[in-house]
C-alpha positions, 0 to 999 in steps of 0.5 A: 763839987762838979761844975756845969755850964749852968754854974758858968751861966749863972757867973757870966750872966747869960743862959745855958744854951749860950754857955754851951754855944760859945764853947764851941765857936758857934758863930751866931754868939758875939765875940764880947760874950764868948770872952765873958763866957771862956773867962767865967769858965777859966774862973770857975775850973769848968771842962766840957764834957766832949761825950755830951757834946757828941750826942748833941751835935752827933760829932765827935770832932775827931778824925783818925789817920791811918798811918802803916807804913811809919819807917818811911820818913815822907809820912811824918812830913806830911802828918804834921801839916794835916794834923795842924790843918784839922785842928784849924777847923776844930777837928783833933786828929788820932793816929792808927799806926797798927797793922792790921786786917780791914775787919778789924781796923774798919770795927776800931774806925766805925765804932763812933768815937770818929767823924772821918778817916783819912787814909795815907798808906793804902796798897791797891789790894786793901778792903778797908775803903770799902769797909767804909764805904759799906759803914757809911764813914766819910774817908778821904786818901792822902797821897796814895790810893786804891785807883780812880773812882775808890773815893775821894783823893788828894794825890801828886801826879806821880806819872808826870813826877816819873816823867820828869825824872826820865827826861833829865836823865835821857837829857843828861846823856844817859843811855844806860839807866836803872830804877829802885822803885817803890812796892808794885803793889801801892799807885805810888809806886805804880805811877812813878815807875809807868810815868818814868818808863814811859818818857824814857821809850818816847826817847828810844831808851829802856830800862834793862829788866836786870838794872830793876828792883822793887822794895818798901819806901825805906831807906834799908831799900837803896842801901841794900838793892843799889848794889844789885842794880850797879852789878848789870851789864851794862852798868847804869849810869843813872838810877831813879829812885821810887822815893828820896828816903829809897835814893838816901839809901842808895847814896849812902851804900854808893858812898859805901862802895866808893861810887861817886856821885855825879860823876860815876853815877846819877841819882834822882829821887822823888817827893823832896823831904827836907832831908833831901835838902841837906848839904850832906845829900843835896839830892836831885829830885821830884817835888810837889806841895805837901801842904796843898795836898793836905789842904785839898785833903782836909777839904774833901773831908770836911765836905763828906762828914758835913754832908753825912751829918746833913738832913736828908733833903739837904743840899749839902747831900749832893756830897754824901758817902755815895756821890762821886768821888772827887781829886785834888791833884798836885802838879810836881816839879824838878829840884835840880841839886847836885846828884845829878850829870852826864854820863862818865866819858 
């Protein structure tokens, strides 16, 4: 035998329009009669049908995060914190973790099994927001994006994060200094790598073309290039890392060689993880809000999949899929630990 909500009804002692508005949290049913209602249903085994609610309210509730870059140890940070922050609002999270080109992830995204998408690994070349832009889906960047203007972003300041990087390391005394940055082809790995050579030439210093590498956010990418790095001449005495997962890398394969650090050699990295925090790294680096950008994230979201489930007089159009972009921008800060110090003498 199947339930309904109408079985529910009847045990609770209300209507089943009423079954089905305190199912959902619907704000105008009390909370004394929510509880009769969650118990009745308890009682009687009753599950609700989430196919017959989408076509009701046009909502599937659910949101995907599209997540390609998962050998990179700062994302299972930061899906944790946005997936507890959307179902806060009622909203389940799926991952799509493949990669993939922009046709066929934007057909697996726009199929109507999702009321938005949240993009965190995007390189600047990507067709995927414009996919879903062109479909009409609400979509949101988280962390990184394709440049200003692309859609909505909740992003860290990473100029000023290299900036901040560079001041320390010309402050300390440094004038020899390399750089492991990110892929030149993400803004993550743009922005850092312009805000850090850009502070170090407003201080007369430069980066030498030979002390520079590029790789994935990985921590094969320190471990492998550090050594390529420390082979120019001069040999830095600093390096700055694009990320702490690419500077953990370089610690180990400094360890490796039996280069110490601080004392032969300083080593910043940037987003503050918690690995970076152990005793066994106690990596110097830039920091900034995880939670706060997947609050700013979740909210410029939520304001786009309100806004393209609104009636088309509605206010709440003012931030539909074509308006403006918006940014919620986190300020980063330094974390001093203890792979940072002056030059060798």
């Amino acid at each position: 035998m199947t339930i309904t909500s109408r079985d529910v009804a009847r045990l609770a002692g209300v209507s089943q329009p009423t079954v089905s508005r305190a199912l959902r949290g619907d704000a105008r049913v009390s909370a004394a009669t929510r509880e009769r209602v969650q118990r009745a249903a308890q009682a009687l085994g009753y599950v609700t049908s989430e196919a017959g609610r989408s076509l009701v309210t046009r909502r599937t509730h659910r949101v995907g995060t599209v997540v390609t870059d998962l050998a990179n140890p700062f994302y299972p940070h930061l899906v944790g914190p946005l997936h507890d922050a959307l179902e806060g609002h009622g909203y389940r999270m799926m991952m799509f973790a493949e990669r993939s080109d922009a046709a066929l992830a934007s057909e697996r995204l726009v199929d109507g099994s999702l009321d938005g998408v949240v993009l965190m690994t995007s390189t600047i070349d990507s067709a995927l927001p414009a996919e879903l832009t062109r479909h009409g889906m609400p979509f949101v960047f988280l962390n990184r994006d394709v440049g200003e203007g692309s859609g909505d972003a909740a992003v860290v300041d990473n100029t000023l994060g290299g900036r901040l990087a560079a001041t320390l390391v010309a402050d300390l005394g440094h004038r020899h200094v390399g750089g492991i940055f990110g892929p030149p082809d993400t803004t993550t790995g743009r922005e850092r790598e312009y805000g850090f050579r850009l502070a170090l030439a407003e201080r007369g210093l430069a980066v030498a073309a030979d002390a520079v590498r590029h790789g994935p956010f990985e921590f094969e990418t320190g471990h492998r290039l550090l050594a390529e790095v420390l082979a120019a001449r001069p040999r830095p005495t600093a390096v700055f890392c694009g990320s702490d997962a690419i500077a953990i890398g370089a610690l180990n394969a400094a360890l490796a060689a039996g280069v110490r650090v601080p004392q032969e050699l300083t080593v910043v990295g940037f987003d503050d993880i918690p690995m970076a925090s152990w005793e066994s790294f106690r990596l110097t680096t830039v920091s900034h809000d995880l939670k706060e950008m997947v609050a700013g994230a979740t909210r410029l979201l939520l304001d786009r999949i309100e806004a393209a489930r609104a009636p088309e007089d509605s206010g709440a159009r003012e931030q539909g899929p074509r308006s403006a972009p918006r940014r919620v921008v986190s300020v980063p800060h330094l974390v001093e630990r203890g792979t940072h110090g002056p030059p060798p003498a």
